[in-house]
One Martini backbone bead per residue (centre of mass of N, CA, C, O) as a GRO file, in nm:
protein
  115
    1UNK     BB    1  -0.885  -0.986  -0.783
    2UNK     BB    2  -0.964  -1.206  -0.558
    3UNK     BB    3  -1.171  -1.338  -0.297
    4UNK     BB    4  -1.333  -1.568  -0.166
    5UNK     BB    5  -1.587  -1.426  -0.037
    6UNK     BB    6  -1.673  -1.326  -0.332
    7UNK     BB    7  -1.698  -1.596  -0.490
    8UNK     BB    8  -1.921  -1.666  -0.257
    9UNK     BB    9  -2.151  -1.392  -0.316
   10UNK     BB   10  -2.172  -1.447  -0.620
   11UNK     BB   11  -2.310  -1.704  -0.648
   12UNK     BB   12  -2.576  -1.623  -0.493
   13UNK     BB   13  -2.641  -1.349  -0.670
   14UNK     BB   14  -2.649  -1.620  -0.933
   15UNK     BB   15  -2.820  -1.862  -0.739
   16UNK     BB   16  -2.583  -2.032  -0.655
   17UNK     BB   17  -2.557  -2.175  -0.361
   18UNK     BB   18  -2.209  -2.192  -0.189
   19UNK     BB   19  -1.934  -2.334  -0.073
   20UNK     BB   20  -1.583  -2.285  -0.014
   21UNK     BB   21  -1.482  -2.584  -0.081
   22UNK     BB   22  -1.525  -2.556  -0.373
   23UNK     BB   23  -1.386  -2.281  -0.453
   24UNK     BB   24  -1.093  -2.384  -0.338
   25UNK     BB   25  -1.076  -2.625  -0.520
   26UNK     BB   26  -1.104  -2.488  -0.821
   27UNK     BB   27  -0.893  -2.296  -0.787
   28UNK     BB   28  -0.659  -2.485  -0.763
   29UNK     BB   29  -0.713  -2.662  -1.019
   30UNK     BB   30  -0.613  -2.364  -1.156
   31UNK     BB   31  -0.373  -2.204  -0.974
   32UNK     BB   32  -0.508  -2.071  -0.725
   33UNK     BB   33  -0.389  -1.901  -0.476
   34UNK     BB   34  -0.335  -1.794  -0.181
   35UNK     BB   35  -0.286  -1.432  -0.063
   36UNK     BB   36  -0.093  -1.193   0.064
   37UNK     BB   37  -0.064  -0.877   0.006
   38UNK     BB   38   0.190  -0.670  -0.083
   39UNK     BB   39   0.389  -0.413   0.015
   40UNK     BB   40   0.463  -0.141  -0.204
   41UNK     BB   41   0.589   0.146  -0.314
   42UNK     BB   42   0.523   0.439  -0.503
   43UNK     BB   43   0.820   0.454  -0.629
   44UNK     BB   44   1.003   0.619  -0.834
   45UNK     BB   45   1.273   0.646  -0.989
   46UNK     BB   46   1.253   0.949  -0.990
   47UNK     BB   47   1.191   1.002  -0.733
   48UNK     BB   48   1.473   0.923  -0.602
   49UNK     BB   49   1.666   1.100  -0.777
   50UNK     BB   50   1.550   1.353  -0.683
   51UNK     BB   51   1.626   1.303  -0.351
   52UNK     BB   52   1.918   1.277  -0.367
   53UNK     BB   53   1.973   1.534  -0.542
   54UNK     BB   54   1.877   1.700  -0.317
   55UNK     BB   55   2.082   1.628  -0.103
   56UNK     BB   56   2.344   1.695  -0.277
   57UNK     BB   57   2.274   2.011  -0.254
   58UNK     BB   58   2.241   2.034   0.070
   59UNK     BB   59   2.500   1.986   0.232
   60UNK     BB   60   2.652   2.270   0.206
   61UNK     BB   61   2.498   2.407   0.471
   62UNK     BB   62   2.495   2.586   0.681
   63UNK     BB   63   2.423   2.644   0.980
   64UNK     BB   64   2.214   2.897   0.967
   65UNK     BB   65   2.045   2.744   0.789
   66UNK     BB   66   1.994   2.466   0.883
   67UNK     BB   67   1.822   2.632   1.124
   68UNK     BB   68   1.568   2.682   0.917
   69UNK     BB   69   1.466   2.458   0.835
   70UNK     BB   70   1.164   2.265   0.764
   71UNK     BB   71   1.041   1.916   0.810
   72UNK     BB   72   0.846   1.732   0.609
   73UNK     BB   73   0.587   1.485   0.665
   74UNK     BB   74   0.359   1.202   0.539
   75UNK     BB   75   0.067   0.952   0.629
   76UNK     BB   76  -0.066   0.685   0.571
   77UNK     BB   77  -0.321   0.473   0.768
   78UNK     BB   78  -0.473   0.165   0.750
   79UNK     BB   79  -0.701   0.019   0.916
   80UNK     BB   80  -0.727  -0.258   0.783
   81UNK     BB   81  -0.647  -0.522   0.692
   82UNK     BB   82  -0.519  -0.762   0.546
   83UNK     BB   83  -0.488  -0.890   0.197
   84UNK     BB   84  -0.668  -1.144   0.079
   85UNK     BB   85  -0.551  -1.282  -0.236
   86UNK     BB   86  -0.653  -1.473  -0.565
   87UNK     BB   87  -0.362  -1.570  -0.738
   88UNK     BB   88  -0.129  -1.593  -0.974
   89UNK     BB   89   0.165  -1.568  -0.961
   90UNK     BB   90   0.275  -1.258  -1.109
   91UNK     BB   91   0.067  -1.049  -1.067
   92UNK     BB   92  -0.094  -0.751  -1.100
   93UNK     BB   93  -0.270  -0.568  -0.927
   94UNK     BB   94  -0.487  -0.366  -0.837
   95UNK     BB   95  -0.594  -0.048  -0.734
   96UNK     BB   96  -0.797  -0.024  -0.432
   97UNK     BB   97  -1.063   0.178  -0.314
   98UNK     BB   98  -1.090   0.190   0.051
   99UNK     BB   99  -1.151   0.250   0.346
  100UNK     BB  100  -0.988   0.321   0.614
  101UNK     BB  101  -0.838   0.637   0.719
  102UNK     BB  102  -0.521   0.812   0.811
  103UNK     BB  103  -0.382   1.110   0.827
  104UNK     BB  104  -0.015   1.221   0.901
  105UNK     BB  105   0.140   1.523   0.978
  106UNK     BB  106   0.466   1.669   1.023
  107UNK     BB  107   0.744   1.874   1.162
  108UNK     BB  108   1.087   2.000   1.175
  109UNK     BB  109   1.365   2.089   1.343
  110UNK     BB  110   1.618   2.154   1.513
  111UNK     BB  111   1.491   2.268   1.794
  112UNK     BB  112   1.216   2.099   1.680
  113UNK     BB  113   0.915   2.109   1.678
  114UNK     BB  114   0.633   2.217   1.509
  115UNK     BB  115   0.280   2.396   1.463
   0.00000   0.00000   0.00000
């Protein structure tokens, strides 16, 4: 997947300078239509049920119990705006590293927050 803009700095690099609209009408009649790549979580079938799993082991824990546990999660945030991708329906893009980010984690128990 590539975007206009890349199609467009590829065509300068060899040597052929070309505007965006003759690369758009290109597209289009080749089937490629611009869209935004959809975000979606890289978690398997294997994830899912591992925490459920988690989940239904640890329901019957003691109160005592319940307030020793610490629950930490992490996530990462993307500084970067949405991704415009050209390419045909249904098709899967690769996955693509760069671009600044920043990670956060955090823990919490019964009390309150961890330190």
């Amino acid at each position: 997947m590539a975007t206009l803009t890349e199609f467009q700095s590829s065509s300068v690099e060899m040597g052929e300078p070309s505007r965006r609209t003759p690369i758009f009408v290109a597209l289009h009649q080749s089937g490629l239509y611009g869209r935004v790549a959809r975000r979606k979580l890289l978690l398997s079938k294997r994830h899912m049920t591992a925490c459920l799993e988690f989940a239904k082991r640890h329901l019957k824990y003691s109160e005592t119990m319940k307030n020793k546990i610490h629950w930490s999660d992490e996530t990462k945030i993307g500084l970067n705006a949405r991704c415009h991708i050209c390419g045909k329906l249904g098709t899967i893009p690769t996955v693509k590293h760069g671009g600044g980010s920043i990670m956060l984690w955090d823990v919490f128990q019964l009390q309150g927050l961890g330190d």
